[in-house]
C-alpha positions in Angstrom: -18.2 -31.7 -8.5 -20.1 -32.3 -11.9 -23.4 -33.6 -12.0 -24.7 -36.0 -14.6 -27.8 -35.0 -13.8 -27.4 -31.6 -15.8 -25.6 -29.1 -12.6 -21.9 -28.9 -13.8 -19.6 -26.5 -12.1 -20.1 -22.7 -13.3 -17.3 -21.3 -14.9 -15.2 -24.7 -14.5 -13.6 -26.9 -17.5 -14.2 -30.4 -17.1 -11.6 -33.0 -17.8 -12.1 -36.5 -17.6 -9.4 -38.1 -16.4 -9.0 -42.2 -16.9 -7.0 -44.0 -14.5 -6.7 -47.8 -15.3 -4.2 -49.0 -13.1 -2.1 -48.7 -9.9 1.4 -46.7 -11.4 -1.6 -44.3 -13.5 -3.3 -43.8 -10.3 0.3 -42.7 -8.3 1.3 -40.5 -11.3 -1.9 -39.0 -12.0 -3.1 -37.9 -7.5 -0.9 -34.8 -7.8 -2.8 -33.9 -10.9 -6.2 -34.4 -9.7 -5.3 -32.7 -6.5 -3.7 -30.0 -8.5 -7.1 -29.4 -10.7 -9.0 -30.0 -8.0 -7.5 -26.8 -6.2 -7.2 -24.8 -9.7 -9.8 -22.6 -10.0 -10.7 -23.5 -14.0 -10.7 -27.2 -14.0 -13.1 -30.2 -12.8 -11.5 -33.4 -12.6 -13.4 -35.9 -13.4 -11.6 -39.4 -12.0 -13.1 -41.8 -14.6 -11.2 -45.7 -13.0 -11.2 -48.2 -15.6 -12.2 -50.9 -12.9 -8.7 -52.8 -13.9 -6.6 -52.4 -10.4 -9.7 -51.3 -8.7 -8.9 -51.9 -5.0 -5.2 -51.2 -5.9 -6.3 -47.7 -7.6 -9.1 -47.3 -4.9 -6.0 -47.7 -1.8 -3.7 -45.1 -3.6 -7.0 -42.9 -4.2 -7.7 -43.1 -0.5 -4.4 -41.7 0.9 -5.1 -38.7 -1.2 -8.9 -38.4 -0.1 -10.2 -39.3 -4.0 -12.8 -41.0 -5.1 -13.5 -42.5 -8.4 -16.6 -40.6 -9.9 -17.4 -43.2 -11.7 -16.2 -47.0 -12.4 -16.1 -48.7 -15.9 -15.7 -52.3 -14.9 -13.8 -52.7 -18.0 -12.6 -56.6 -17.6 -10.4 -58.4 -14.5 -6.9 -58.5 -14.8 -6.8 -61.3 -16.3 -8.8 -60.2 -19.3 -7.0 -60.6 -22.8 -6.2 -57.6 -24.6 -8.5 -56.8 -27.1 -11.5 -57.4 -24.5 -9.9 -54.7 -22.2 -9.5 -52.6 -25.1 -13.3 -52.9 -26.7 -14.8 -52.7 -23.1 -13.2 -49.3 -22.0 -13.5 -48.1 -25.8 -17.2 -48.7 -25.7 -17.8 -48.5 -21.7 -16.3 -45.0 -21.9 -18.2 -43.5 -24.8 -21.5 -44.8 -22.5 -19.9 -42.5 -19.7 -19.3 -39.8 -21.8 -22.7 -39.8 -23.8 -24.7 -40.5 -20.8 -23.4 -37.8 -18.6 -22.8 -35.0 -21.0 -25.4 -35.5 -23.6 -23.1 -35.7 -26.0 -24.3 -36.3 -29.7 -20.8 -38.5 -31.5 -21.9 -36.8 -34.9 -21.7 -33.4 -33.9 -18.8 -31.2 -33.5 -19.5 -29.9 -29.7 -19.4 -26.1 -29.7 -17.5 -23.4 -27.4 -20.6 -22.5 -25.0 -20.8 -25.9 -24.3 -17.2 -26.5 -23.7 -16.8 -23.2 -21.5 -20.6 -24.2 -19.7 -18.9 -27.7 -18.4 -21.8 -29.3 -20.6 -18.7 -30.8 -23.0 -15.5 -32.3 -21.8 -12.9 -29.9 -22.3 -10.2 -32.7 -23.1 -9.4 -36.1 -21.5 -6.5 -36.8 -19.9 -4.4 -40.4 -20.1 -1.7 -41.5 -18.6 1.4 -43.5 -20.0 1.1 -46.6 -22.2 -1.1 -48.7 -21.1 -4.1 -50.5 -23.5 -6.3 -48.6 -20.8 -5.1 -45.4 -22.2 -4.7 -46.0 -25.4 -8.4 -47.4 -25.4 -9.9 -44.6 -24.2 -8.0 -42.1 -26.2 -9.3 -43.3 -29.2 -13.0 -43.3 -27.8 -12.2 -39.8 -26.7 -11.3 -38.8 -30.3 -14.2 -40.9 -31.6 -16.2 -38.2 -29.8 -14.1 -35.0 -30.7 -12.7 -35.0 -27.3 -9.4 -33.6 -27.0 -7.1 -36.0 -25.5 -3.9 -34.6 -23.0 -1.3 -37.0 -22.4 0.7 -37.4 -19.6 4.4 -39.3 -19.6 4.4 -38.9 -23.8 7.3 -39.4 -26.1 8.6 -42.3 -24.2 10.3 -44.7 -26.8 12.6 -47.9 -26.7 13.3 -47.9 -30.2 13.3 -50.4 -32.8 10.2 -53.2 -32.8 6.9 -51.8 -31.5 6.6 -55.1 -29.5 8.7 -54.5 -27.2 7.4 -53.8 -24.6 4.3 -55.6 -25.3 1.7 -53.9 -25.9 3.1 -50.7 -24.7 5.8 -49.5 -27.2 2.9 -49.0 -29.8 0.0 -48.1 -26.9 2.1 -45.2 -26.0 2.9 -44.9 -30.1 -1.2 -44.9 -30.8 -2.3 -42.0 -28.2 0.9 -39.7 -29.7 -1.1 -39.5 -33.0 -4.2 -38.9 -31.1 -3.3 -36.6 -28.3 -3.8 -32.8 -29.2 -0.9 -32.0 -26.2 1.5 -34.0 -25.0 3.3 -33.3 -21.4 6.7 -34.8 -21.7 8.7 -35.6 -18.8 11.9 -34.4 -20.6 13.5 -33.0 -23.3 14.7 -36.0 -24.6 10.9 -37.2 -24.7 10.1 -34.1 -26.4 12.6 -34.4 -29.2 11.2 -38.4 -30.0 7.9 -36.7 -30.4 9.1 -34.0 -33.2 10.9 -36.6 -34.7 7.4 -38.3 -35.5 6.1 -34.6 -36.7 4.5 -33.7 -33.5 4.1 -30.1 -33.8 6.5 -29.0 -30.9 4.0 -26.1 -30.1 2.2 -29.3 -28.8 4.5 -30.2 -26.5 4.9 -29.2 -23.1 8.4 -30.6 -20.5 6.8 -31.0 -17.1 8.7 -33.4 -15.2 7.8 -36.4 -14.0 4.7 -36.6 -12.3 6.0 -40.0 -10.6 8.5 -37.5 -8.9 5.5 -35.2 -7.3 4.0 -38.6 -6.2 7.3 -39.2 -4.3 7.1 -35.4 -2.9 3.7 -35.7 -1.7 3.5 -39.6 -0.3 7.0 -38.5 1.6 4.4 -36.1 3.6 1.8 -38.6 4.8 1.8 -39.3 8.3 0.5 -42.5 10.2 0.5 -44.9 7.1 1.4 -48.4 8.0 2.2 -51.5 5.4 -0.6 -54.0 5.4 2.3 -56.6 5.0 4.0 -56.3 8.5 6.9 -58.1 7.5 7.6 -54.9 5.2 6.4 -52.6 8.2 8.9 -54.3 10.0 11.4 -53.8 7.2 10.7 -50.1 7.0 10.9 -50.1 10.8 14.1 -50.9 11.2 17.8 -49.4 10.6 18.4 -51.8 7.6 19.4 -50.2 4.5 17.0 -50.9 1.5 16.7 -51.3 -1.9 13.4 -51.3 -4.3 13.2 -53.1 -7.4 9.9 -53.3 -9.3 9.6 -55.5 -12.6 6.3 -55.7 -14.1 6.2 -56.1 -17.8 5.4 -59.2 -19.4 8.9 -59.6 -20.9 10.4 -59.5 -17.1 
């Protein structure tokens, strides 16, 4: 693992990777597992401090831990105070552990000595992301991200504030990984240069995969253990934006 102190991995890219919430931390465990196997990559799981006990339970059933936490605002914090805490709370991060000089354009031997972030990787459309994509570009950072060239069409407020989060990091992000092709064609319509652009699937899907493989887990809740427990069929629904 890298060391702030000045001992990063030899040979190794590292790549922050900001997880704000509880759906980025599920999407974003077969990823870190994935890099954390890969012999090129560091992850380096940078948790916003949003869902933390939410993000920290999912992180557990994997065996992650968040290197470090931003404490960027509760829950209930309004918008533009999540979005200027993890803007500013994750340039700190970055400067502190890497060194890293915003006015200066970091060079190769630093990126290939894991003394520079390779690139930063977000997740989806959430003011997390978006927030600290922009302080990733800020500091020349290449920014990766995950579940891009979602679109509803028509206004940018709806959703709220996600249509023009996800919007924000596609003019940011240096490559986007698109979960289909229909994702992929939204982004060259905006002039994203489709060499850019990478179909991978749904990482959502390899969360499924690899929670259907864990053993002994139990629901805190026992009237859904009991639920699960039982011959009963069952149906999930999940509704979460502001507009539901």
């Amino acid at each position: 693992m890298f060391d702030p102190a000045g001992n990063p991995p030899k040979n190794k890219l590292i790549v922050p990777i900001v997880v704000g919430t509880r759906p980025e931390a599920i999407k974003l465990v077969p990823i870190i597992v994935a890099l954390r196997k890969s012999q090129g990559f560091e992850p380096l799981v940078v948790s916003t401090g949003q869902h933390s006990r939410l993000v920290e339970y999912i992180f557990e059933l994997a065996g992650i831990k968040p290197d470090t936490t931003l404490w960027a605002g509760s829950r209930r914090a309004q918008l533009n105070e999540r979005v200027a805490t993890v803007l500013q709370r994750f340039e700190d991060f970055c400067v502190e552990s890497f060194d890293i000089d915003p006015d200066a354009i970091p060079s190769q031997d630093d990126v290939m000595a894991g003394r520079h972030p390779a690139a930063v990787l977000v997740h989806g459309d959430t003011s997390s992301a978006m927030a600290a994509a922009l302080s990733s570009f800020h500091l020349r950072i290449p920014v990766m991200h995950v579940e891009a060239g979602l679109r509803t069409g028509g206004s940018n407020l709806t959703p709220f504030p996600e249509e023009l989060n996800r919007q924000v990091i596609s003019t940011i992000a240096a490559m986007h990984f698109a979960p289909t092709s229909a994702n992929l064609q939204n982004l060259v319509r905006e002039n994203v240069p489709v060499g850019q652009v990478f179909v991978t699937g749904n990482t959502g899907i390899d969360a499924l995969h690899w929670s259907s493989q864990l053993e002994d887990i139990r629901f805190a809740n026992p009237e859904l253990q009991a639920l699960h427990d039982g011959d009963s069929r069952i149906v999930v629904i999940t509704a979460h934006r502001r507009e539901n």
